[in-house]
C-alpha positions as CSV (number, residue, x, y, z in Angstrom):
1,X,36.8,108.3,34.0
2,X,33.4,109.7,33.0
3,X,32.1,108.7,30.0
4,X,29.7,111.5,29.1
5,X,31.5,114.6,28.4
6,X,30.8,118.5,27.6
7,X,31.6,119.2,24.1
8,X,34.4,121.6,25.4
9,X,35.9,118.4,27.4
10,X,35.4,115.8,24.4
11,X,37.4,118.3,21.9
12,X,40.2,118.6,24.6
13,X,40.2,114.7,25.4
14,X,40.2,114.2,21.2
15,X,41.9,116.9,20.0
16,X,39.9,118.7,17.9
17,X,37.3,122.0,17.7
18,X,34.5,122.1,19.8
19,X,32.8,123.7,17.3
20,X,34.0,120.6,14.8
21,X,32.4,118.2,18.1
22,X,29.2,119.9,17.9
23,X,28.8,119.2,14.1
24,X,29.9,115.6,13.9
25,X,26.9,115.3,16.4
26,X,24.4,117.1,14.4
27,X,25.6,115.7,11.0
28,X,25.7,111.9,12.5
29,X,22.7,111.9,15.0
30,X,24.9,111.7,18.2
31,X,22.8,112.6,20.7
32,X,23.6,115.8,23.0
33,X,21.7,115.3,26.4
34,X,21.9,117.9,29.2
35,X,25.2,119.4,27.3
36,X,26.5,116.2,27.6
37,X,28.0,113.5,24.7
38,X,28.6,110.4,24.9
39,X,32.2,109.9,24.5
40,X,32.4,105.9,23.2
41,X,29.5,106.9,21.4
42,X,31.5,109.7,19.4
43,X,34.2,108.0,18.9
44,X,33.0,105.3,17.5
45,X,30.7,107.4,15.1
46,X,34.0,108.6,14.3
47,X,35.8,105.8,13.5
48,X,33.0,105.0,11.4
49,X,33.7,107.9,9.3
50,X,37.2,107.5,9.2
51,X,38.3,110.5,10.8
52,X,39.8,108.9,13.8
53,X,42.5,105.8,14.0
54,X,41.1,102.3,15.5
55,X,42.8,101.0,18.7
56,X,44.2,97.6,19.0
């Protein structure tokens, strides 16, 4: 399973906007290299913030 995903492909994995993707990684820092994100990376930033439910 890749772990460095389009922004179209992270917001279908995680189930929100791609648009909504593209800002957390603006607002946050996340890096975007060649199109590509990070995916533990976001969601971890994410978790961070709250916006996303820890798995145990």
């Amino acid at each position: 399973m890749p772990n460095h995903l389009t922004p179209e492909e992270l917001s279908k994995e995680l189930g929100i906007d791609r648009q909504e993707v593209i800002k957390v990684c603006m607002q946050e820092s996340i890096p975007i290299y060649q199109g590509k994100i990070d995916k533990t990376l976001f969601q971890a930033q994410l978790q961070a913030l709250g916006a996303m439910p820890q798995h145990h």
